[in-house]
N, C-alpha and C positions, 0 to 999 in steps of 0.2 A: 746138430741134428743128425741122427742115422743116414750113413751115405744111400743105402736104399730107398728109403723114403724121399729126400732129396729128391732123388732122380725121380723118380713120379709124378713130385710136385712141379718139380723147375724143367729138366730135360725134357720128359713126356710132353708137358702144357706148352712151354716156351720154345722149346725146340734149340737147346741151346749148339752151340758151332762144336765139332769132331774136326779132327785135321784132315789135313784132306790128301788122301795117302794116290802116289801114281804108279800104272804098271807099268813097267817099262817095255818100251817097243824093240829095245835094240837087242833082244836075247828070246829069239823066235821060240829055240827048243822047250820052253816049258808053258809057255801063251795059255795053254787052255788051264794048269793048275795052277797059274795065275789068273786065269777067268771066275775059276773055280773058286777060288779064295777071295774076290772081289765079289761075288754075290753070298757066298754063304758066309761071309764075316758080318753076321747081323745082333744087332739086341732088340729085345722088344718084348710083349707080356703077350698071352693067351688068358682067357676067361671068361667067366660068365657072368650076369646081372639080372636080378628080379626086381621089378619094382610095381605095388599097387597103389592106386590114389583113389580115394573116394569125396564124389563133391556133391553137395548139396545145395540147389538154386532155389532164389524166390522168385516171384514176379510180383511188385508190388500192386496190390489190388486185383489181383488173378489168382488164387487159390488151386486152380485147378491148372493152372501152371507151372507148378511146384513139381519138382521131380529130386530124384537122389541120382547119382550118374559111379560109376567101377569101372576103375580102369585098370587091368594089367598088363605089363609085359616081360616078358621072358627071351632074353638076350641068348642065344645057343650059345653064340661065340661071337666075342668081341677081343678082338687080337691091334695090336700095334706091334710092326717091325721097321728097323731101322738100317740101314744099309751104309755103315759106316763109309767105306771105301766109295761109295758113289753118290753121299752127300741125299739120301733119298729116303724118305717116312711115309710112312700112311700107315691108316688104320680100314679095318674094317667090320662090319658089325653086323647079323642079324634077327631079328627080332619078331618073334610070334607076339604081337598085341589084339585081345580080346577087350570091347566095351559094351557095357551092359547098362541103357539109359533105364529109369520105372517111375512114369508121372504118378501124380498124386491120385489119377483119377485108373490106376492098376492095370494101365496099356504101355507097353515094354517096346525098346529097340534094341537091337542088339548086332554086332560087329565084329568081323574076323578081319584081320589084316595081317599080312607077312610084308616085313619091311627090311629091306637092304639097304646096309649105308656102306662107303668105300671115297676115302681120300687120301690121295696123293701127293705129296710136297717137294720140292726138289729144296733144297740148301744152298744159301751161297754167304760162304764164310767173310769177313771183313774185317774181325779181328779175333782174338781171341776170347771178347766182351762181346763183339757186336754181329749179328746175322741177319741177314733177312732169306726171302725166297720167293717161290710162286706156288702156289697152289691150285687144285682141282678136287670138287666134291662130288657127289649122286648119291643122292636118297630115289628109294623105286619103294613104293609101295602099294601091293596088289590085295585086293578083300573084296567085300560084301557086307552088305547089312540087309537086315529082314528086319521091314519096317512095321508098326505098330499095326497096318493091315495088313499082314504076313507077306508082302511083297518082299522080294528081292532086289535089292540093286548092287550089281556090280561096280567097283569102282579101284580108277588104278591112276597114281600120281610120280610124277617125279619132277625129283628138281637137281637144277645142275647152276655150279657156282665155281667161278673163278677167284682167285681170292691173292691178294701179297702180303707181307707181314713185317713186323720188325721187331727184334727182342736183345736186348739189353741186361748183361747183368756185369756188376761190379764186385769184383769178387771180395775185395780190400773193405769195402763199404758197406756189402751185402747187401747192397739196392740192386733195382731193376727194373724194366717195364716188358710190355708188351703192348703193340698194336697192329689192329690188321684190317680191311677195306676188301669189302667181295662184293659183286654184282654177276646177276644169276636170274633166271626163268624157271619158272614151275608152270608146268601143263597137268592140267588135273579131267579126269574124264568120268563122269559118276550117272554114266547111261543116263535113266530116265530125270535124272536131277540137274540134267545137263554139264557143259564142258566149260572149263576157264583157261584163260591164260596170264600169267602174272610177270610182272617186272619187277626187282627188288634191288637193293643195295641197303649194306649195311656197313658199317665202322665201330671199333672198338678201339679203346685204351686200357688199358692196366698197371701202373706201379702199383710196386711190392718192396716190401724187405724186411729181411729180418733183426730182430732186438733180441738177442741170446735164443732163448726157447719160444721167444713169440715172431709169430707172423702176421703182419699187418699188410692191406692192399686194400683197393679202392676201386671194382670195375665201371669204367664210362663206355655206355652205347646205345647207339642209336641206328634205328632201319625204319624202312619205305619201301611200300609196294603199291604197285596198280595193276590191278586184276578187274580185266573183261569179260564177259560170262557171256552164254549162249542166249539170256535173257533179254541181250542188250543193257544189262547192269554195270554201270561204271562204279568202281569203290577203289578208294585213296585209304590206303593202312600206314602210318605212323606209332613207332614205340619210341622208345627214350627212358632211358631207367639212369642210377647208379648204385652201384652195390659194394658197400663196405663188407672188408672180412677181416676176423681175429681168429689167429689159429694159437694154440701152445702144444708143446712138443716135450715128452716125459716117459721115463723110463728106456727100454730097449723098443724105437720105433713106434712108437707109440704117439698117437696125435689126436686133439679135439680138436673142432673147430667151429664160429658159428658166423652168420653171415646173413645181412638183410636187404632185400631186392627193395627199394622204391620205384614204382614204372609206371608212366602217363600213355595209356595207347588211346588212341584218336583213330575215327572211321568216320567216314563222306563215302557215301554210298544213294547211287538213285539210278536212272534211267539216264543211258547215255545221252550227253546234250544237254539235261534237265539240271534243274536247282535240288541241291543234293542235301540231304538229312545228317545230320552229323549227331555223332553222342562221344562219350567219352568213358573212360574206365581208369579206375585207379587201384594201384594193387600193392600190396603189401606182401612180400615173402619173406617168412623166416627159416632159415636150413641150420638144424642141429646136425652135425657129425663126427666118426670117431674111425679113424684108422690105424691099422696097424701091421707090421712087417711079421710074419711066421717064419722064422729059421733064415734061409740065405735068399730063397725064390719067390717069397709065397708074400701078396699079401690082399686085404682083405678089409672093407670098410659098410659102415651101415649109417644112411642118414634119414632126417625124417624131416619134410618140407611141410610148413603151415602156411597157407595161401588163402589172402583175402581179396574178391576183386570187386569193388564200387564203381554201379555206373553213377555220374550225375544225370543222365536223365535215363527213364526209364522206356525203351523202345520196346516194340514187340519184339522184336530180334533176339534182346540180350536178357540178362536176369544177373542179381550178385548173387556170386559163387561162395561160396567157400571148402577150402580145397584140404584133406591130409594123405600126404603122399610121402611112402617108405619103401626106401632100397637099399636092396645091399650086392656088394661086386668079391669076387674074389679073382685072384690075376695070378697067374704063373707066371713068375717074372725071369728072362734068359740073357 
């Protein structure tokens, strides 16, 4: 496989172990171009991402329920740097997202949102196969939407998550995994719509490895949340999915890939205290994709997600989706 590509898939996702290089204390006179060289010895990508989805709901026996929904966003910059010498990563990313719901019955919602993301990693090497670390996330996401009676609602969310990890590769064998466990709070504030606050934790797995030109993995996960609302509404969120993925690898960096989400998400939702409603939704994702490396820095991929999601029962709340959503990234890679 192109050692460039490699590193996007396995370094970038996995975060795999760099040596772990020390300045020495005992040679005062040049400390600071040794300072100097311990932060600016980095690697990592700059870039940008578009991505639009459009979904279409029913409600079964409601007609006038029916909506089509447009989603885009446009990523300015989404950057990852890597700080060899101090064993340190993160990424960060922002994102203009505009949504544009249109029920059946030609009364429109519509939504601006600017969203920051930024996390942190620290590294801690164990062998030259094995690393784990600890992490630190924040999503901030500030908008409005001007609702089908032309109202206004402002509305501003974040979430913060601590997270550890563990990543595994064999280099003799070409096997690997990844896993990682984060628990985290989201405060959401949506004025006249009221305020929530959420508890969550989630868990993931992953092996991987490769067979010549092909890439095979298997992602396992599952999360939980309990979110309280102004309304005195208690709701219990459960997901749990696995997702198979075949990639092949051809020509000069060049890669397809394709990969299918099955995922059971469960909601208990009622009045705090009270006997709570549950429904359920089942969802089917399929992601087409194609990447490729440009000259020594550059590289550049375009996927297209087909998303179905079934409730079994039909709630006022919910309606089945169906979803096509397309993006494409390109990344200076340093």
């Amino acid at each position: 496989m192109n050692k460039s590509l490699l590193s996007v898939l396995i370094v970038n996702a996995l975060a795999a172990g760099y040596a772990h290089a020390e300045v020495a204390t005992s040679d005062t006179s040049n400390t600071f171009d040794q300072l100097v060289n311990v932060v600016t010895n980095v690697n990592g990508h700059v870039g940008v991402a578009y991505e639009v989805k459009e979904t279409e709901y029913t409600k079964l026996g409601d007609p006038s329920g029916n909506f089509k929904e447009k989603h885009k966003e446009n990523s300015y910059i989404d950057g990852f740097y890597n700080f060899n010498d101090l064993n340190l990563f993160g990424n960060y990313k922002l994102t203009q997202i505009t949504n544009s719901k249109r029920n059946a019955n030609g009364s429109s919602e519509n939504s601006e949102t600017t969203k920051l993301e930024f996390t942190t990693n620290y590294r801690y090497v164990i062998s030259d196969s094995l690393n784990t670390g600890l992490g630190y996330s924040l999503e901030y996401e500030d908008g409005y939407t001007i609702t089908t009676d032309n109202k206004k609602i402002n509305t501003t969310e974040a979430q913060n998550e601590f997270s550890t990890w563990l990543g595994y590769w064999n280099n003799d064998g070409q096997w690997g995994f990844y896993g990682d466990a984060a628990i985290g709070w989201n405060d959401a504030d949506k004025s006249a719509w009221g305020n929530s606050d959420t508890d969550l934790y989630h868990v993931s797995f992953k092996p991987f490895m490769n067979l010549g030109k092909f890439f095979v993995a298997a992602e396992l996960y599952y999360e939980n949340q309990d979110t309280e609302d102004s309304w005195n509404n208690d709701k219990d969120f459960t997901e749990r999915y696995i997702e198979p993925e075949l990639a092949y690898s051809f020509g000069d960096g060049k890669r397809v890939f394709v990969k299918h989400r099955f995922s059971e998400k469960e909601t208990k939702v009622g009045q705090k205290g009270q006997p709570k409603d549950e429904y359920f939704e089942n969802i089917n994702k399929t992601t087409l994709g194609y990447q490729q490396t440009v000259g020594d820095n550059w590289w550049v991929s375009a996927e297209v997600e087909l998303t179905r999601e079934k409730h079994e029962k039909n709630d006022v709340r919910t309606a089945d989706k169906d979803s096509d959503n397309f993006k494409l990234f390109a990344q200076y890679r340093f």
